[in-house]
C-alpha positions as CSV (number, residue, x, y, z in Angstrom):
1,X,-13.0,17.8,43.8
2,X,-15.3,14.7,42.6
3,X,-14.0,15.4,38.9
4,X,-10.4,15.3,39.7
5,X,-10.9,12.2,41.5
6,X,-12.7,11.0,38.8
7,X,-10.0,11.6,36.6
8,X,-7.1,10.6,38.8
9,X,-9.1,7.0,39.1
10,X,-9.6,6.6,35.0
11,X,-5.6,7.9,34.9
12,X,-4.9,4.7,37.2
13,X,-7.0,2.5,35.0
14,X,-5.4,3.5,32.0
15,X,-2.5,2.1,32.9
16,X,-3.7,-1.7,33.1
17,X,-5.6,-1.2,30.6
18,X,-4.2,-0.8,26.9
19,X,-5.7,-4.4,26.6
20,X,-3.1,-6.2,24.3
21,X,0.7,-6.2,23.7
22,X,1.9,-4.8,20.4
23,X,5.0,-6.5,18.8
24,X,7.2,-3.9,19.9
25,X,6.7,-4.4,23.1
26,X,9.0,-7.2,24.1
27,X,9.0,-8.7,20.8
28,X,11.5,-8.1,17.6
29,X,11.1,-4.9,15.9
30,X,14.1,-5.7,13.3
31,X,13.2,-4.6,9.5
32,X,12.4,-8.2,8.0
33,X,14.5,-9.2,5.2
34,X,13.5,-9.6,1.6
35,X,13.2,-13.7,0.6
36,X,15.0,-15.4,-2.1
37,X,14.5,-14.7,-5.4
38,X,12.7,-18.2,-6.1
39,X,10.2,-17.7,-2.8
40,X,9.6,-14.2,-3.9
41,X,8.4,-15.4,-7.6
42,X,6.0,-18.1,-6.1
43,X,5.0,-15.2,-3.5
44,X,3.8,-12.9,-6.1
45,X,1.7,-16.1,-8.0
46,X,0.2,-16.2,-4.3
47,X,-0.4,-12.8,-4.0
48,X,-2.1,-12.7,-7.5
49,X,-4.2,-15.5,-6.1
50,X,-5.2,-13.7,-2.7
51,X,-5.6,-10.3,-5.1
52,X,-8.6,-12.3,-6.9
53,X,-10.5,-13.0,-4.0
54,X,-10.1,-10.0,-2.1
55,X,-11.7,-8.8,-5.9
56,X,-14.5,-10.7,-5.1
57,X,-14.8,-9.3,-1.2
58,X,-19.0,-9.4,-1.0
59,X,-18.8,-12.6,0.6
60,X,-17.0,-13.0,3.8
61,X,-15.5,-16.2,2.2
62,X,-13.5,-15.0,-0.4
63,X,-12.3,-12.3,2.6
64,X,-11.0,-15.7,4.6
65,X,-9.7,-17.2,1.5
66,X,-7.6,-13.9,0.2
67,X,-5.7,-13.6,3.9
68,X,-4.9,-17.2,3.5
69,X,-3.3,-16.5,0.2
70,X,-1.4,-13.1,1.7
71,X,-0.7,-14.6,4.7
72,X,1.8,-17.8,2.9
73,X,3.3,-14.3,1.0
74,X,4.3,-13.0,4.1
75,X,5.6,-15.6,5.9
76,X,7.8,-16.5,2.4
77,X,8.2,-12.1,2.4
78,X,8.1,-11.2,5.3
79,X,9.7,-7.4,4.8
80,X,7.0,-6.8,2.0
81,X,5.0,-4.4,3.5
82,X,2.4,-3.8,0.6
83,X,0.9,-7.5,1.5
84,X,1.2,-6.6,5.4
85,X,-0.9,-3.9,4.4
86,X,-3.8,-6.0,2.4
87,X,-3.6,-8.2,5.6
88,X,-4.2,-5.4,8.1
89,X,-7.1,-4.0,5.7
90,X,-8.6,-7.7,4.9
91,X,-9.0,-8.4,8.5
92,X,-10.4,-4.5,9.2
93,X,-13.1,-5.5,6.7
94,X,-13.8,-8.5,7.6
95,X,-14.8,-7.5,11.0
96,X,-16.1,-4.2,10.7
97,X,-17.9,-5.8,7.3
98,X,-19.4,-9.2,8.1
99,X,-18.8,-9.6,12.2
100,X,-20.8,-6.6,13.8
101,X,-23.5,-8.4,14.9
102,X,-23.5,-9.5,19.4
103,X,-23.6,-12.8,18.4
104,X,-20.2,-11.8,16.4
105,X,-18.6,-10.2,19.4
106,X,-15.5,-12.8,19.7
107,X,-14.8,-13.5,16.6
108,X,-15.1,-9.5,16.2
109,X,-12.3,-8.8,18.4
110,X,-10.4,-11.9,17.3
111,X,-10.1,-10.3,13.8
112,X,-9.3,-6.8,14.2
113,X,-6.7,-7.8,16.6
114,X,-4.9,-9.7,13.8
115,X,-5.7,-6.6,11.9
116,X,-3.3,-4.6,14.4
117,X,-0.4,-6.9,14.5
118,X,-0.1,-7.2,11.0
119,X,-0.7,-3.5,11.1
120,X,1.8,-3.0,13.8
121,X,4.4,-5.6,11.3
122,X,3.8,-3.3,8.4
123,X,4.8,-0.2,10.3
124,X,8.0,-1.7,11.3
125,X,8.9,-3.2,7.0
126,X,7.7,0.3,6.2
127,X,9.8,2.6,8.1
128,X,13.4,1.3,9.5
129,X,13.5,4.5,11.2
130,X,10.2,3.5,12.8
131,X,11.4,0.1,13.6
132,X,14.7,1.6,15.0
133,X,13.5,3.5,17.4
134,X,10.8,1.3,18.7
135,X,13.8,-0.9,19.3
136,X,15.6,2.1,21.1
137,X,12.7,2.5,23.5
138,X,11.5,5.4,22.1
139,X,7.7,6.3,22.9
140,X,5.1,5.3,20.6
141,X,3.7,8.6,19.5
142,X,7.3,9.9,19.0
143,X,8.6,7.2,17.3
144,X,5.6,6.8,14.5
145,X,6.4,10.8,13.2
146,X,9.4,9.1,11.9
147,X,7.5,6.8,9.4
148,X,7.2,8.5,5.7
149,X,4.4,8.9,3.4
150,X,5.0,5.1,1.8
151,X,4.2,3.7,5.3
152,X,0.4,6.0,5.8
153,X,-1.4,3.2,4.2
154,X,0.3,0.6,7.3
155,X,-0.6,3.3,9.3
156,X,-3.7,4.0,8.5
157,X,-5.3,0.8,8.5
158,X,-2.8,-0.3,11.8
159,X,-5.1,3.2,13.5
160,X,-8.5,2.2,12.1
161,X,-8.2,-1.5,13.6
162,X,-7.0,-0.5,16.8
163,X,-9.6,2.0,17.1
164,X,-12.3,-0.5,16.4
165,X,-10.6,-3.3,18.3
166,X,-10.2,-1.1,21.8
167,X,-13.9,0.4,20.9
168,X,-15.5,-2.9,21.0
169,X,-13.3,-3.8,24.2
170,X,-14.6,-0.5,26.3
171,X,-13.9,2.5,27.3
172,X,-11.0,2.2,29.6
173,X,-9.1,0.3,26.8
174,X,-10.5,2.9,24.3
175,X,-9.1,5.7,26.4
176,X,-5.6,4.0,27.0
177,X,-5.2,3.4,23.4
178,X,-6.4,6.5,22.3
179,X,-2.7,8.1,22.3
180,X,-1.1,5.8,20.2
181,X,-4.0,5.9,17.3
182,X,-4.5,9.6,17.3
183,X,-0.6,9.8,17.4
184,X,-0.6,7.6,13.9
185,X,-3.7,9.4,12.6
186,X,-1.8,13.1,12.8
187,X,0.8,11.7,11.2
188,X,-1.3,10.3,8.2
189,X,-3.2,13.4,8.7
190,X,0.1,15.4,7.9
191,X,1.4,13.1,4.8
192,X,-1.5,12.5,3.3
193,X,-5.2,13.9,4.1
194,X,-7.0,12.2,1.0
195,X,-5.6,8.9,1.9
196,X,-8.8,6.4,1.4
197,X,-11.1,9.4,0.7
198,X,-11.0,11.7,3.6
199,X,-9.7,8.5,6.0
200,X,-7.9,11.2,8.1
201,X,-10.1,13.9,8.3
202,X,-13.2,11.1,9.0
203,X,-11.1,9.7,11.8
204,X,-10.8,12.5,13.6
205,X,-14.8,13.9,12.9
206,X,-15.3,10.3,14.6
207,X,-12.3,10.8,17.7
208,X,-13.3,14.3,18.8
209,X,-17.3,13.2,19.0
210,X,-16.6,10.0,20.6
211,X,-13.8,11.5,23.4
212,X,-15.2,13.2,26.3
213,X,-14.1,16.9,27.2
214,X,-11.2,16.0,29.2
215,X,-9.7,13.6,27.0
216,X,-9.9,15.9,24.0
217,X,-13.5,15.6,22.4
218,X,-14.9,18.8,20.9
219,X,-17.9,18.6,19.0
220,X,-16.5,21.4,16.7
221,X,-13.7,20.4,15.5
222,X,-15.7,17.0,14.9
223,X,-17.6,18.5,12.8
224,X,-15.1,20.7,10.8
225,X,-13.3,17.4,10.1
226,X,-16.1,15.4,8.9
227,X,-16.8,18.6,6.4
228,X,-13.4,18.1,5.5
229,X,-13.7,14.6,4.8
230,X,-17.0,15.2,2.2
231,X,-15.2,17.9,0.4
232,X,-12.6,15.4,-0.6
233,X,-14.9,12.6,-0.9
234,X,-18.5,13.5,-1.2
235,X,-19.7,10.4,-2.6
236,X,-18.0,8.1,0.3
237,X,-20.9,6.5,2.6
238,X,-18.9,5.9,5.7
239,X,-18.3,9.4,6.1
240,X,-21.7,10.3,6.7
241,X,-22.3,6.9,8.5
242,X,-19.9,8.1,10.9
243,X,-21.3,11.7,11.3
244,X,-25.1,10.6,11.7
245,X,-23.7,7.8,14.7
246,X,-21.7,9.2,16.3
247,X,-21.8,13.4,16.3
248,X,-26.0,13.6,15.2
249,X,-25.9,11.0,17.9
250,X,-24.0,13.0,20.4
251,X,-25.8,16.2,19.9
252,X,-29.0,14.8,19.7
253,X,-29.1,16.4,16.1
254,X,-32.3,14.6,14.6
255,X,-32.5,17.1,11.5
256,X,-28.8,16.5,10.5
257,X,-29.0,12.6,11.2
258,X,-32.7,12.5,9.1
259,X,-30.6,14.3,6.3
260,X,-27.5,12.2,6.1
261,X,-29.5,8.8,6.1
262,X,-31.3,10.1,3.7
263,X,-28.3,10.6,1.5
264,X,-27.0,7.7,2.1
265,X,-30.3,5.6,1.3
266,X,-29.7,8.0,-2.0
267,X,-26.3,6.7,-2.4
268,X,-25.4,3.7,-5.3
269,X,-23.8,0.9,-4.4
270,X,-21.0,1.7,-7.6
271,X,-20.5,5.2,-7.1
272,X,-17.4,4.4,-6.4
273,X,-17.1,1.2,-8.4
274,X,-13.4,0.3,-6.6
275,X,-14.9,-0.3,-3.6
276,X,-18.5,-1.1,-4.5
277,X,-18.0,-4.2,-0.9
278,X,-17.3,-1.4,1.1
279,X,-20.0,0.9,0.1
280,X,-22.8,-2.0,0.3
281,X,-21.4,-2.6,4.3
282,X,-21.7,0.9,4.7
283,X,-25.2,1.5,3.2
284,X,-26.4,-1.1,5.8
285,X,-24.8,0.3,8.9
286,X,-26.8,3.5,7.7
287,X,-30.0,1.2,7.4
288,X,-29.4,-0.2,10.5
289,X,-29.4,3.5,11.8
290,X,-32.6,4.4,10.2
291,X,-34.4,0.9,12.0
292,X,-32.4,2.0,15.7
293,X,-33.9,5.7,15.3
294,X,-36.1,5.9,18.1
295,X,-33.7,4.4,20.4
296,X,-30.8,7.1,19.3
297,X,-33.0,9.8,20.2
């Protein structure tokens, strides 16, 4: 009886609690149009400009600098979806990569919330289909099986920055998100499993450790997804970043945490040399681990 009721009262909070309102809900879900040919041509000189210091992505800086490039692309383009794509994954970055301290917390949310609107934008330029039936009131997890395999990277970085965002806001917005970014994650899941290493497959070893039993968690099935994940990618960090923090973590497995931090204190910087930035962020989280040990367990 006290677990229904339990469950019945988190039901009721779920529904004022999503947190944030997407731009299909009550705002314009209409494909945006290409621009002129001129505006395009001095886009793409923009975009060339923003690709340089998003290059140079070590420093937080060049982060801010390369979204102010993108973001004068998409306002002069605002159906090209590949930039609303670097814009969802630049502001992802920039949080989870440079504001994860406390001290950080605002400016945290701030970012990977502009992360999911332009996420949420890059959906709808994607996928017409997608955009359509938003428009049509269809539900959220319905309408998103519609988008194709040219919109999973809009999708999968739209998922990642929600999932962080509603994280870092707490568990009842964590839980009344959690339909909509699973919902997108099966469907990157299904188009493309590899997508940025594993992404998928890491997602979900991450969702079904962090959800409690009744809203789907099951340590298993983390695990067999985070497996998954290494046998695509073996050499990328956050995979086993993910695995020690949140399912070692949640199992209170100290052998299996001791043995993926040690891997990842192993790990280069340049194994995988396109995304050396990332790698470095990642290698600290798992340093950061290492120092919060005693605390974990």
């Amino acid at each position: 009886m006290k677990k229904t009721l339990i469950l019945v009262a988190v039901s009721m909070a779920l529904s004022a609690c999503s947190g944030r309102k997407a731009v299909w809900d009550g705002g314009s879900t209409e494909a945006p149009a290409a621009g002129d040919t001129a505006g395009a041509a001095a886009a793409g000189d923009t975009a060339s400009a923003g690709d340089a210091k998003w290059a140079e992505r070590t420093d937080a800086a060049n982060i801010r600098a390369a979204i102010a490039e993108w973001e004068k692309v998409a306002a002069a383009s605002p159906g090209d979806a590949e930039v609303l794509v670097k814009l969802t994954r630049a502001h992802y970055f920039l949080a989870d990569g440079y504001l994860r301290g406390e001290s950080d917390e605002k400016e945290y949310l701030k970012m990977m919330d502009k992360g999911v609107k332009w996420g949420e934008k890059a959906m709808v330029a994607a996928s017409p289909e997608f955009a359509a039936a938003m428009k049509d009131g269809k539900k959220f997890p319905e309408a998103v099986k519609l988008v194709g395999k040219d919109g999973v990277p809009a999708m999968y970085w739209y998922a990642s920055s929600l999932g962080k965002w509603a994280k870092k806001k707490g568990f009842a917005v964590l839980l009344g998100q959690k339909d909509n970014v699973k919902a997108t994650m099966d469907r990157c899941l299904e188009l493309e499993p590899t997508y940025y290493y594993g992404g998928p497959h890491r997602y979900f070893g991450a969702f079904y450790a962090i959800a409690p039993s009744f809203a789907g968690g099951d340590l298993e099935k983390s695990k067999v997804h985070f497996k998954k994940s290494l046998e695509i990618a073996p050499n990328f960090v956050g995979t086993k970043v993910l695995w020690a923090a949140e399912l070692a973590v949640k199992t209170q497995d100290e052998a299996t945490f001791d043995t993926l931090i040690a891997e990842i204190e192993a790990s280069k910087e340049d194994v995988i040399p396109e995304i050396l930035p990332e790698s470095r962020v990642e290698m600290q989280k798992g340093a950061e681990l290492k120092a919060n040990r005693d605390d974990l367990f």
